[in-house]
C-alpha positions as CSV (number, residue, x, y, z in Angstrom):
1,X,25.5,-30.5,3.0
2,X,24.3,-27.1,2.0
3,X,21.6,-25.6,4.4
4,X,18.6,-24.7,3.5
5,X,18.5,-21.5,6.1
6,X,22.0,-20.0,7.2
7,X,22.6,-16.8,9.4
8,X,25.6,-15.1,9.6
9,X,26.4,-12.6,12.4
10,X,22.9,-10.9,12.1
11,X,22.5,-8.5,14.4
12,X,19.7,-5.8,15.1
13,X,19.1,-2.8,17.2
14,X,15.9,-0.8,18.0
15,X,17.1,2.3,19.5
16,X,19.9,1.5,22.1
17,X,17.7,-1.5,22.5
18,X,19.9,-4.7,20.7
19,X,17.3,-7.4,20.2
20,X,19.4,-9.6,18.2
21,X,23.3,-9.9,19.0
22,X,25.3,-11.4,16.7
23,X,23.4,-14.6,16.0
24,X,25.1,-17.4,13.4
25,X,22.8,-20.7,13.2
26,X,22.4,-23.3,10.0
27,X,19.3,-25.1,8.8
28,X,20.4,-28.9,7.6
29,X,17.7,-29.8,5.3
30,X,15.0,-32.1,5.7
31,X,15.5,-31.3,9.9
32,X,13.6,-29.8,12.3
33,X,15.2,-26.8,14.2
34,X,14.5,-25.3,17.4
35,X,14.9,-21.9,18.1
36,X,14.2,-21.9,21.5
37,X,14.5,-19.0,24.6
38,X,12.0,-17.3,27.1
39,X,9.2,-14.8,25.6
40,X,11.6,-11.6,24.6
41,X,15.3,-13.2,23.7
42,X,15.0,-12.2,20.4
43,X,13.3,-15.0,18.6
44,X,11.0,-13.4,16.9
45,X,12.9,-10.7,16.0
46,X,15.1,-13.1,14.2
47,X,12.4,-14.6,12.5
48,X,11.7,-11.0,10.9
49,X,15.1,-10.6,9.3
50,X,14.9,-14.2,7.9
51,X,11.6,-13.1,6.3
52,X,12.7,-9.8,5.1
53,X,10.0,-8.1,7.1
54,X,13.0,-5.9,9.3
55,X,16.3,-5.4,7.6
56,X,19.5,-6.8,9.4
57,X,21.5,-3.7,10.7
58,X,24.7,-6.5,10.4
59,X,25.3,-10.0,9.2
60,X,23.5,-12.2,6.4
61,X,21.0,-14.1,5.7
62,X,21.1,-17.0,3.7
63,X,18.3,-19.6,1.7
64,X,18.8,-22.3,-0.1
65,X,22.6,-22.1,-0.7
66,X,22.5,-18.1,-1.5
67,X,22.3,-14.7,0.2
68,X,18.5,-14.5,0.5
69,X,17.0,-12.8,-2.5
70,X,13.2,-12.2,-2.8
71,X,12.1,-15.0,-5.1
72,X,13.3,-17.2,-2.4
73,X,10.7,-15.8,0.1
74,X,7.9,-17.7,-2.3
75,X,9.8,-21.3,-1.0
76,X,8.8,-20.6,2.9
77,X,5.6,-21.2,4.7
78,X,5.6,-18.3,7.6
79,X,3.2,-18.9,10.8
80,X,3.6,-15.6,12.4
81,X,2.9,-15.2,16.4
82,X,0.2,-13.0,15.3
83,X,-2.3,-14.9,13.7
84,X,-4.5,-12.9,11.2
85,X,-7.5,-14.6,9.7
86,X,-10.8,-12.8,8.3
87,X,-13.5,-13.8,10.6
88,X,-16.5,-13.4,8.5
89,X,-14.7,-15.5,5.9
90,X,-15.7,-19.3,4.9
91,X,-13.1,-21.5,6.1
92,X,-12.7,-22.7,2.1
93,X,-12.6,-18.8,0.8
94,X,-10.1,-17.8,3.6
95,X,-7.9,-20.7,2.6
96,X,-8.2,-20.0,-1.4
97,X,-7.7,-16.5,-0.9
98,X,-4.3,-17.6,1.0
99,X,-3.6,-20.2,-1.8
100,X,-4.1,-16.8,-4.1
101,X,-1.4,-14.5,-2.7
102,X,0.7,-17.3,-3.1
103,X,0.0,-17.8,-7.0
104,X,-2.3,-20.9,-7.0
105,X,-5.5,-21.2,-8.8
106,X,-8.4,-21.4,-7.3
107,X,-9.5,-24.7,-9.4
108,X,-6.4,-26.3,-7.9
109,X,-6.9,-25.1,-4.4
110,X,-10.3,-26.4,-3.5
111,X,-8.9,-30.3,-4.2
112,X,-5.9,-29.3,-1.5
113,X,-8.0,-27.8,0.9
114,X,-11.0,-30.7,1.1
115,X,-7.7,-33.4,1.7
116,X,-6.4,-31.0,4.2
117,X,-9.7,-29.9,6.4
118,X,-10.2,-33.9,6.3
119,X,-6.9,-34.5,7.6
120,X,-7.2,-32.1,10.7
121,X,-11.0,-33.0,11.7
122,X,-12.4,-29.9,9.8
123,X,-14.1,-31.1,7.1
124,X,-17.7,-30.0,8.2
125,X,-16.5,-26.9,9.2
126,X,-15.2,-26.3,5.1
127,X,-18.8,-23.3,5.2
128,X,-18.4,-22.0,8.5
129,X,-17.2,-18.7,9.3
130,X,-13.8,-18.3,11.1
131,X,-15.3,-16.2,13.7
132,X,-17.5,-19.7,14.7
133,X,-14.2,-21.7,15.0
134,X,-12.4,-22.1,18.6
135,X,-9.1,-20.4,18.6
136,X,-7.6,-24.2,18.2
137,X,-9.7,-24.8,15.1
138,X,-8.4,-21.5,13.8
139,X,-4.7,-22.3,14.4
140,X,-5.3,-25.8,11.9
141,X,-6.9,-23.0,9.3
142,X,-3.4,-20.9,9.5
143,X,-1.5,-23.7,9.0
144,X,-2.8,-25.5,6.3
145,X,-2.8,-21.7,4.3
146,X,0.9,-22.0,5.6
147,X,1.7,-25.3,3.5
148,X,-1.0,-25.1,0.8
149,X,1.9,-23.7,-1.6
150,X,4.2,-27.2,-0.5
151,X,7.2,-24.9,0.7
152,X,10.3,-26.2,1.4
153,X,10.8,-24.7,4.6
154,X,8.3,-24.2,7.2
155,X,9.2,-21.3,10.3
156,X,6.8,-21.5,13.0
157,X,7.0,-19.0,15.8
158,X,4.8,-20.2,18.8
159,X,2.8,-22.9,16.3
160,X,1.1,-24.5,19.8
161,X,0.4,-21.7,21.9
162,X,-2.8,-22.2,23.0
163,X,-3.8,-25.6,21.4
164,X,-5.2,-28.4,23.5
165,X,-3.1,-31.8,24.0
166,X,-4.5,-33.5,21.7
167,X,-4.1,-30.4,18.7
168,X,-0.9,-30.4,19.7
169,X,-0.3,-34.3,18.7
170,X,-1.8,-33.7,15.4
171,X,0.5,-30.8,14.8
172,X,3.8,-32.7,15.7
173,X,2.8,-35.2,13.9
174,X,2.6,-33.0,11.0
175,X,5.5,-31.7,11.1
176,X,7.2,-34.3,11.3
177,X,6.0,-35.8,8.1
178,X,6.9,-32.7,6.5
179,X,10.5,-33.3,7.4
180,X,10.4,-37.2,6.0
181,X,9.8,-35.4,2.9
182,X,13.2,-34.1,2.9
183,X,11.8,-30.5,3.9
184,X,13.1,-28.2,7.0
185,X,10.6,-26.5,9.8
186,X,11.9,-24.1,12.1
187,X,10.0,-24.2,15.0
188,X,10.2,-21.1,17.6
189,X,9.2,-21.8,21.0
190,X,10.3,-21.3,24.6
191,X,8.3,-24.8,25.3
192,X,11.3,-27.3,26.0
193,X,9.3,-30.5,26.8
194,X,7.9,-30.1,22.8
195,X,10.8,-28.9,21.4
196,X,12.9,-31.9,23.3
197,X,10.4,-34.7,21.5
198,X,10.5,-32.8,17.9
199,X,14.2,-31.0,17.1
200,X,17.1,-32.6,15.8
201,X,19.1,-29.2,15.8
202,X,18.5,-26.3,18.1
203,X,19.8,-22.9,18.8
204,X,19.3,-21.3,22.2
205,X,18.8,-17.2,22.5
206,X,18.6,-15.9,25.5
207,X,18.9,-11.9,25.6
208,X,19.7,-11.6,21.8
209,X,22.5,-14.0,21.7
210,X,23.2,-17.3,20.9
211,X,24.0,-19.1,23.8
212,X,24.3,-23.0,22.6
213,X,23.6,-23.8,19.0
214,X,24.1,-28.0,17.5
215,X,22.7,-31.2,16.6
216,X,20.8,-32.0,20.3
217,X,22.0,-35.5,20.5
218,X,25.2,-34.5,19.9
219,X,24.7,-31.5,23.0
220,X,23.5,-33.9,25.1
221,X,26.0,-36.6,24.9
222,X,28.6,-34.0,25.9
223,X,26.6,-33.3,28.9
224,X,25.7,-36.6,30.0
225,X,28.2,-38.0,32.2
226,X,27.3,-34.7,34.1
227,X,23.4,-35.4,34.6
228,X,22.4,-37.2,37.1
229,X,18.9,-38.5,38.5
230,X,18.3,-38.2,42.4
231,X,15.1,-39.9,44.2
232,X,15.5,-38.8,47.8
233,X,13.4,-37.4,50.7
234,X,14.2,-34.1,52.8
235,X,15.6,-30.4,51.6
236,X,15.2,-30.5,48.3
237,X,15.4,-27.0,48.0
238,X,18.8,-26.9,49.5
239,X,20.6,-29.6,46.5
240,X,20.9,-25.9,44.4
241,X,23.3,-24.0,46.8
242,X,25.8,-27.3,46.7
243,X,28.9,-27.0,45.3
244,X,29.2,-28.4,41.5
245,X,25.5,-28.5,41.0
246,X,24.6,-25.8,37.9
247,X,20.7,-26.7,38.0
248,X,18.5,-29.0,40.6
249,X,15.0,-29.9,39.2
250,X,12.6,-31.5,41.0
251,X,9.1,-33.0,41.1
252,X,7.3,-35.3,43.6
253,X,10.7,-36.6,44.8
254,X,12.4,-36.9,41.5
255,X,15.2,-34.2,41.2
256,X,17.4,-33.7,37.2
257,X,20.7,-32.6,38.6
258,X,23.3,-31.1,36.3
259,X,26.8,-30.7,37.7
260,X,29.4,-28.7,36.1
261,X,32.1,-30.0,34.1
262,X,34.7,-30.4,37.1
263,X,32.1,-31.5,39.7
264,X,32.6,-36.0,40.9
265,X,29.0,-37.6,40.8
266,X,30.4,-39.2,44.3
267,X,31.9,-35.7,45.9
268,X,27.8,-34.8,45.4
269,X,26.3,-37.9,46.5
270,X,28.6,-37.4,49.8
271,X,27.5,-34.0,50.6
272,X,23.5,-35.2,49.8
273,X,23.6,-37.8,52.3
274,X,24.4,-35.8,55.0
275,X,21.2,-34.1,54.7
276,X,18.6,-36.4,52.6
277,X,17.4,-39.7,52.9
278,X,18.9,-41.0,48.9
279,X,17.0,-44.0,47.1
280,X,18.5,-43.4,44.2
281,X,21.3,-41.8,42.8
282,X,22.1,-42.8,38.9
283,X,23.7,-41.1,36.1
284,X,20.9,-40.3,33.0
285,X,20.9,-38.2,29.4
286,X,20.1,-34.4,30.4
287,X,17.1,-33.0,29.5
288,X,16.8,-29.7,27.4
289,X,15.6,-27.3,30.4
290,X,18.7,-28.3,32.2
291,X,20.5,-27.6,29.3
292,X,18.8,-24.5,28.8
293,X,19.1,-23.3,32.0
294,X,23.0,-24.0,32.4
295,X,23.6,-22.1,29.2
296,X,21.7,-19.0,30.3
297,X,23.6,-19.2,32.9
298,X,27.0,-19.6,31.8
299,X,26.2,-16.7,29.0
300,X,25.2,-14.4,32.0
């Protein structure tokens, strides 16, 4: 199956700074991917050479089965991080204007964007300015001018920074539907607990590189027989410095152990006993901030 995004080796430098080191990652199509890392691994530097916005000092970029030409730019939907609306705008005239750039008629546009302000709760907002919006409101205005042209693939970088719980529901499921259509969203984010519930692929950058990179279900059943779920009382503090444990996260009681790949789930259960009180010790799928944090580490 072809991908619908494909990188090859792209790497770029700013100065003797390298931002992006070699990265290779593919897009299936109708999938959401995740490329996840902390604030300043090199997402969205990435995300710039994809969108021809920074040139690639190495490596290639491929769309749609090709090396990326500039036709194929008019087939994504683009959320930058920095969001740019014109606040004395209407939210209609901001949104035809963005249908505009992208080629779309104006007579076409205002059907699209009444269905679309309806679907996100914003239909009697359709005269307001954008500077009378809350900053959530104004993301669902960006995104709806990111899909008005029906791209085939969606990148996202940081799509739910700053949105409220329930904003965030309506924008997964969203998404979502876009990919039952057969379509692929990249989605950029160093939130795990989102990008666990929404990616089938991922690719993790931390410090420019690509540190683990696959279909997640397929990451995590390699892992699993090496993640383990602890309910004990004592040192909790103290599980990380055992040996064979890679990562030890805990919350009211409930610690996510990781082990590495020669460490026995018994040998550790032995050593915890001696200075916890164990209720329960069982062997559970690992979540993606364990993984995350394991291959950080092992990349260091």
């Amino acid at each position: 199956m072809t991908p619908t995004l494909e990188l090859r080796d792209v790497r770029k430098t700013y100065g003797d700074f390298v931002a992006v080191d070699g990265v290779s990652l593919a897009v299936p199509p109708g999938s959401i991917f995740g490329l996840l890392g902390p604030n300043g691994a090199g997402k969205t530097s990435t995300i710039r050479m994809i969108m021809d916005i920074t040139a690639p000092d190495a490596g290639q970029v491929f769309l749609f089965g090709r090396e990326r030409r500039s036709e194929d730019l008019r087939r994504i939907g683009y959320l930058p991080e920095e969001r740019g609306l014109y606040r004395k705008m209407t939210v209609t005239d901001q949104l035809v204007f963005l249908g505009e750039i992208r080629g779309l008629k104006r007579r076409e546009l205002l059907p699209k964007i009444e269905r679309w302000l309806d679907r996100v709760d914003l239909g009697e907002w359709s005269k307001k300015k954008v500077e009378e919006l809350s900053k959530g409101m104004q993301q669902k205005v960006q995104l709806i001018g990111t899909v008005l042209h029906e791209p085939e693939l969606l990148i996202l970088d940081e799509p739910f920074s700053g949105l409220d719980p329930l904003n965030q529901e309506l924008f997964k499921d969203l998404l979502v539907e876009y990919r039952q259509q057969g379509k692929s969203v990249v989605l950029s984010t160093h939130g795990m607990q989102l990008a666990e519930r929404m990616c089938d692929h991922i690719c993790l950058i931390s410090g420019g590189r690509a540190v683990l990179a696959g279909e997640l279900r397929q990451i995590k059943r390699r892992l699993g027989g090496n993640s383990f779920r602890l309910v004990a009382e004592g040192d909790l503090d103290r599980i990380q410095s055992l040996p064979g444990v890679e990562t030890a996260l805990h919350q009211d009681g409930v610690v996510k152990l990781l082990l590495g790949p020669d460490a026995e789930g018994a040998e550790v259960l032995r050593q915890l006993v001696d200075f916890l009180r164990v209720h329960e010790f069982r062997s559970e799928e690992p979540e993606l901030e364990q993984i995350f944090l394991k291959a950080v580490r092992d990349a260091a």
